[in-house]
N, C-alpha and C positions, 0 to 999 in steps of 0.2 A: 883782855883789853880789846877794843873794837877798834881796828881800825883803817879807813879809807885809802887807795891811790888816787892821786889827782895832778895835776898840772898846772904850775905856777905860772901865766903869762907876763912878762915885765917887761916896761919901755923905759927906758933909762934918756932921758932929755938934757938932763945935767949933767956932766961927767963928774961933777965936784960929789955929787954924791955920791960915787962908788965905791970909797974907799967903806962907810956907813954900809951898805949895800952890803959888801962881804965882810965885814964883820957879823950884821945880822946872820947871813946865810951859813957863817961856821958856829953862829950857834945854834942851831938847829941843821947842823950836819948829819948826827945820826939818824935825822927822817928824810935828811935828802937820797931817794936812789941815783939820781945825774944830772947836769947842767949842762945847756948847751948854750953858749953866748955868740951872739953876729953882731959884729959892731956894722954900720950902715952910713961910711965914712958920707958920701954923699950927700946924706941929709942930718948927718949928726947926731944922732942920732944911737942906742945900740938895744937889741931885741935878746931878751935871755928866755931860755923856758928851765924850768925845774921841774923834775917827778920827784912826788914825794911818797912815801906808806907812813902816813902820821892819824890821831884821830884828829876828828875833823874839827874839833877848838884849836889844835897845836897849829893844822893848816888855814886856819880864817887867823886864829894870831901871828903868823909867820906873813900871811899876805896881808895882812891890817898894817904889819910893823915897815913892813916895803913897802906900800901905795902910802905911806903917811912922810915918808922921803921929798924935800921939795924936788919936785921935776923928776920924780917915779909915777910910773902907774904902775899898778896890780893886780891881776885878777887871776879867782883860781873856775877852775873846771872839774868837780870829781867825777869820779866811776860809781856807777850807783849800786856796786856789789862793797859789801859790809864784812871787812876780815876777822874775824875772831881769834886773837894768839891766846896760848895756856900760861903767857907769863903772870 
């Protein structure tokens, strides 16, 4: 199986979304490597990043399923080295 690291960037705008937000993200846990969330009390605002090792449909489905959130945005960044696992 081939597969990418990449980086989820997320703006979280609505807070009524979050509770949707993680649910999405625990189901696709096993390709999460870590999350790091800043809520940005200030402007209301809160900034998550995710690294993920998924192939690269799992990670445009995971961030398609998040930026489809009202008052999410989404976007991923991969690494452009191609992992090859022997499972």
């Amino acid at each position: 199986m081939e597969t990418r690291v990449a980086v989820i960037g997320i703006i979280v705008e609505n807070p009524e979304a979050t509770p949707r937000l993680n649910e999405i993200l625990h189901e696709y846990g096993n390709h999460i490597i870590g999350r790091m969330g800043i809520p940005y009390r200030q402007r209301g605002i809160s900034v998550i990043s995710i690294a993920v090792d998924a192939p690269q449909d799992v990670i445009s489905a995971l961030s398609g399923k998040l930026g489809r959130l009202e008052g999410v945005t989404a976007k991923a960044a991969y690494s452009n080295y191609i992992f090859h696992d022997e499972n």
